[in-house]
C-alpha positions as CSV (number, residue, x, y, z in Angstrom):
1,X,84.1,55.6,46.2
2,X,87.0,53.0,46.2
3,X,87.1,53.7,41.8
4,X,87.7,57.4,42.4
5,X,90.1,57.5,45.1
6,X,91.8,54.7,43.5
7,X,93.2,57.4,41.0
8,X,94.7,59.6,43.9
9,X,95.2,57.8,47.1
10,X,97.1,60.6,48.9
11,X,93.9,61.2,51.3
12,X,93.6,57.6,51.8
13,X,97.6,57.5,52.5
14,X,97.7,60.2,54.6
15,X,94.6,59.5,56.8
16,X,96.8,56.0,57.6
17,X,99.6,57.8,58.8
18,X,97.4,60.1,61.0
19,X,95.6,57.4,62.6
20,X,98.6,55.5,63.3
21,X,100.4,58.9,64.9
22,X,97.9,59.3,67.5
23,X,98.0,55.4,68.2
24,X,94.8,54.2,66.6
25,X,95.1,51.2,64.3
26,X,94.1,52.1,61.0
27,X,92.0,49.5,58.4
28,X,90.0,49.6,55.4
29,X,86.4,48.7,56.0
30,X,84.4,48.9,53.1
31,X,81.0,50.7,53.2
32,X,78.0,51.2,50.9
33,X,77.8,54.2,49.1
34,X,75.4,57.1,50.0
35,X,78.0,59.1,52.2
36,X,79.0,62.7,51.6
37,X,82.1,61.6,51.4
38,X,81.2,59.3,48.2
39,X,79.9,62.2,46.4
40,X,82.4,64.5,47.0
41,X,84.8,61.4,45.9
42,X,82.5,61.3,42.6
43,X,82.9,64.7,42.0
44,X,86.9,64.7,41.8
45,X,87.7,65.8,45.9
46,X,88.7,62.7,47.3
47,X,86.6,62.1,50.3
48,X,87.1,58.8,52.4
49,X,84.9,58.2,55.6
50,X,86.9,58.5,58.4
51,X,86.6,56.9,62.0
52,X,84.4,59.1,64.5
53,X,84.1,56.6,67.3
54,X,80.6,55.9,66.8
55,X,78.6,52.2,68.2
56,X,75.6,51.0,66.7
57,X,75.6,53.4,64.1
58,X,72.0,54.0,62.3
59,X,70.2,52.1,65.6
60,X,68.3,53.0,68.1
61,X,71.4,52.4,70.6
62,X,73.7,54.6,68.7
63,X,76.6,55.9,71.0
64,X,79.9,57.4,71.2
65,X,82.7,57.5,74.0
66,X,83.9,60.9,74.7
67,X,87.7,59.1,74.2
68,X,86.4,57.8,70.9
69,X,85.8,61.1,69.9
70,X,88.5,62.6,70.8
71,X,91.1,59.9,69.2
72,X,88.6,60.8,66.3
73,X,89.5,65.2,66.7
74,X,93.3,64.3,67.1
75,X,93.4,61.9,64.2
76,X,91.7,64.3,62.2
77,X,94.2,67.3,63.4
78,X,97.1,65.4,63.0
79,X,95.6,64.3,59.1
80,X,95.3,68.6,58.7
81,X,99.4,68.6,59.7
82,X,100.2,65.9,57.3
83,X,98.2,67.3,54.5
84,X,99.7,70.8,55.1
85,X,103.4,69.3,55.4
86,X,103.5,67.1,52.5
87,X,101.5,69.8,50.2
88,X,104.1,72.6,51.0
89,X,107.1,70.1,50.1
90,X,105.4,69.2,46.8
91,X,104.7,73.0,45.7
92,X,108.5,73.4,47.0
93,X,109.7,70.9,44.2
94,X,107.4,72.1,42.1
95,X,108.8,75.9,41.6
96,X,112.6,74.1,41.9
């Protein structure tokens, strides 16, 4: 995933400044590949995996924290905002 998004990091950018509006400490963590999000990547719509609040994940004693998902929602809103905002001011200086 990390070759593909390397040649647009505007997702990657943005979903940085999301996390650290609604107060959550954003850091890369590299996973294997195998995601949706790798695919979608792969296929030219970069995709990076985003935090959902998930513990264990893949175990038997997988969990989540109803907080952990909803930093995860407002994070994820606040990404939708930022994507909007920044894609209307582009299209602006493009037709300028």
């Amino acid at each position: 995933m990390a070759y593909w998004l390397r040649k647009d990091m505007r997702p990657v950018e943005l979903a940085r400044e999301a996390f650290a509006a609604v107060g959550l400490q954003p850091y890369d963590h590299l996973v294997r590949g195998g995601t949706d999000g790798s695919r979608l990547t792969e296929r030219g719509l970069p995709t990076p995996n985003l935090f959902c609040g998930e513990h264990n994940a893949h175990g038997l004693l997988e969990w989540v924290a109803v907080q952990d998902m909803e930093l995860a929602v407002s994070a994820c809103t606040k990404l939708v905002e930022l994507w909007e905002q920044k894609g209307r001011r582009r299209s602006r200086a493009r037709s300028v």
